[in-house]
Phi, psi and omega in degrees: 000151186268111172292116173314334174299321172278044202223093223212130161304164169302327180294305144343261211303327163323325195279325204245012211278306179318330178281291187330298182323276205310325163270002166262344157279340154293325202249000146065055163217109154340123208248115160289148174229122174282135161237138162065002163102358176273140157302114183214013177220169177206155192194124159203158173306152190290336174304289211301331182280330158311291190324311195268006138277335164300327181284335176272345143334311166282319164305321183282348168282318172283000197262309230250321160303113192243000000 
């Protein structure tokens, strides 16, 4: 589910990009970025993101694999 805390315009992060960095790499939970009040970006660390194409990777391997 999307915490609304992690949830930032683009212009924010413009203004802000080093606190941004530096809290999605601490708390390794992915930062939305709004343009115009829409969800259109998504920003995460590079592990976690690794991490979570290896489990899809692996489930589409058990779905596809019977």
């Amino acid at each position: 589910m999307l915490d609304l805390r992690e949830v930032f315009s683009v212009t924010d992060f413009l203004r802000n990009h080093k606190e941004l960095v530096a809290r999605v790499t601490e708390t390794r939970k992915p930062v939305v970025l709004t343009v115009k009040g829409k969800p259109a970006l998504v920003i995460q660390d590079a592990g976690s993101y690794q991490e979570l194409m290896d489990r899809l990777e692996k489930a589409e391997g058990k779905v596809t694999d019977p």
